[in-house]
Structure formats: structure tokens, C-alpha cells
One Martini backbone bead per residue (centre of mass of N, CA, C, O) as a GRO file, in nm:
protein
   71
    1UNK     BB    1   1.087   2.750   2.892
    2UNK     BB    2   1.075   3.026   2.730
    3UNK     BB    3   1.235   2.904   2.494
    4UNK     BB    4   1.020   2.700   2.400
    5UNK     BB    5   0.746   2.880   2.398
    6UNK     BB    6   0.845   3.044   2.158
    7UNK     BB    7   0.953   2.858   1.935
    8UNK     BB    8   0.656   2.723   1.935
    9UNK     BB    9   0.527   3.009   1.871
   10UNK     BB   10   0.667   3.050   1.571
   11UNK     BB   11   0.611   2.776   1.441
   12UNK     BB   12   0.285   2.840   1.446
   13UNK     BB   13   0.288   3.068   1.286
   14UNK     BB   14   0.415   2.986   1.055
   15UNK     BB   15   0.236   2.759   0.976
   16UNK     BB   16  -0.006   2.959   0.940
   17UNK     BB   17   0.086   3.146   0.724
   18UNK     BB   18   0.104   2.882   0.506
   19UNK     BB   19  -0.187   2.804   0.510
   20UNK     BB   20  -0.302   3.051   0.410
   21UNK     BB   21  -0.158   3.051   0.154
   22UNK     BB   22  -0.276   2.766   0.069
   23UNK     BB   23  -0.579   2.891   0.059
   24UNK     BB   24  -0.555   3.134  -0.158
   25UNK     BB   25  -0.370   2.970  -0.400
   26UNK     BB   26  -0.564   2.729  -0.482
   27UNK     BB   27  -0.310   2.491  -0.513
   28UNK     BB   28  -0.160   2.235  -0.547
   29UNK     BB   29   0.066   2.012  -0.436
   30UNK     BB   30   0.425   2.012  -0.563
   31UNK     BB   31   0.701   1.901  -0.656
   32UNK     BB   32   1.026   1.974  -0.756
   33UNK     BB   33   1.130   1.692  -0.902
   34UNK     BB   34   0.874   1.564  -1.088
   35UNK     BB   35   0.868   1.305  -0.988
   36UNK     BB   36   0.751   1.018  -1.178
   37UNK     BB   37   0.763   1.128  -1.461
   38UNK     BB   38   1.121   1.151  -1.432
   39UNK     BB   39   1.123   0.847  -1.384
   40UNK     BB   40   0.925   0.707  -1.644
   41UNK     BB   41   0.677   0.697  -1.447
   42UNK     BB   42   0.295   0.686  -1.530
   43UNK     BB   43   0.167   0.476  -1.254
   44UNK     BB   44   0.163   0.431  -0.892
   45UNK     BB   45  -0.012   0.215  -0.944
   46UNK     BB   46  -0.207  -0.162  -1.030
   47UNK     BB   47  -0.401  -0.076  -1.245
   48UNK     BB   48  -0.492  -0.178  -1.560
   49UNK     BB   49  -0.597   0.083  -1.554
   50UNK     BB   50  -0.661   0.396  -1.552
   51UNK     BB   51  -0.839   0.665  -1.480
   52UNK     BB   52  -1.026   0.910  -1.579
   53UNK     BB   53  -0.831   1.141  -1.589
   54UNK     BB   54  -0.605   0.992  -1.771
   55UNK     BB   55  -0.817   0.901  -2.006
   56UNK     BB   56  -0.861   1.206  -2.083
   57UNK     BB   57  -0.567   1.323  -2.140
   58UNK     BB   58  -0.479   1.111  -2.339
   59UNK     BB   59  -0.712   1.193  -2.552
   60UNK     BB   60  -0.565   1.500  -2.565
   61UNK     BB   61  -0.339   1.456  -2.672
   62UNK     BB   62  -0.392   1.257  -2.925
   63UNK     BB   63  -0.569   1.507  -3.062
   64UNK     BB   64  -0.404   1.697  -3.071
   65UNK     BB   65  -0.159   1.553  -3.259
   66UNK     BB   66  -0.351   1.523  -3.501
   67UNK     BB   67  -0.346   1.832  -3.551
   68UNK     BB   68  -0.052   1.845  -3.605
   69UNK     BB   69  -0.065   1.673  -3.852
   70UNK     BB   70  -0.276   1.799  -4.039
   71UNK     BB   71  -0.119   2.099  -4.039
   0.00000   0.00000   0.00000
């Protein structure tokens, strides 16, 4: 029982100390595999349209790339 109550313990304490460290560096959690992106789909759900921050994203994309063609 003493070794159960350990292993409990030290696995809480690690799990403390990972949580305040992702609160510290307040970023988001992302995937080490490059998620969807790597597989070449675009977006997640089955929406018409993308969201609003991609379709905001995407705006600044194709304005950059004009800009880059202008140059």
C-alpha cells in the first residue's frame, strides 16, 4: 500500500509541475506530428465556410503573396 500511495504521489506532483509550467508559458498545446496540415486536409469539420479566424488568415495570406508578386 505504501508503494501505491507513493507512485500516487509522485505522479500528482509531476502532473502539478507540468500544469504550472503550461500556465506559465501561456501557449497553446499543439501536436508534435504537424496534425492536419501533414495529412494535406485543410479543416476539421464539415462547415461550408471556414471560421472567421481562417478566413481572416487566409486574407493575409493571398495580401501577402500579392505583395510579394508586386515586388
Amino acid at each position: 500500500m505504501d508503494t501505491f500511495l507513493l507512485a500516487f504521489i509522485l505522479f500528482a506532483v509531476v502532473i502539478l509541475i507540468m500544469a504550472i509550467g503550461y500556465i506559465i508559458q501561456n501557449k497553446r498545446i499543439s501536436g508534435s506530428c504537424g496534425g492536419l496540415d501533414a495529412l494535406g486536409i485543410e479543416k476539421a469539420c464539415d462547415c461550408e465556410k471556414p471560421c472567421a479566424k481562417k478566413r481572416a488568415r487566409l486574407r493575409n495570406e493571398r495580401r501577402l503573396n500579392i505583395q510579394i508578386l508586386e515586388d
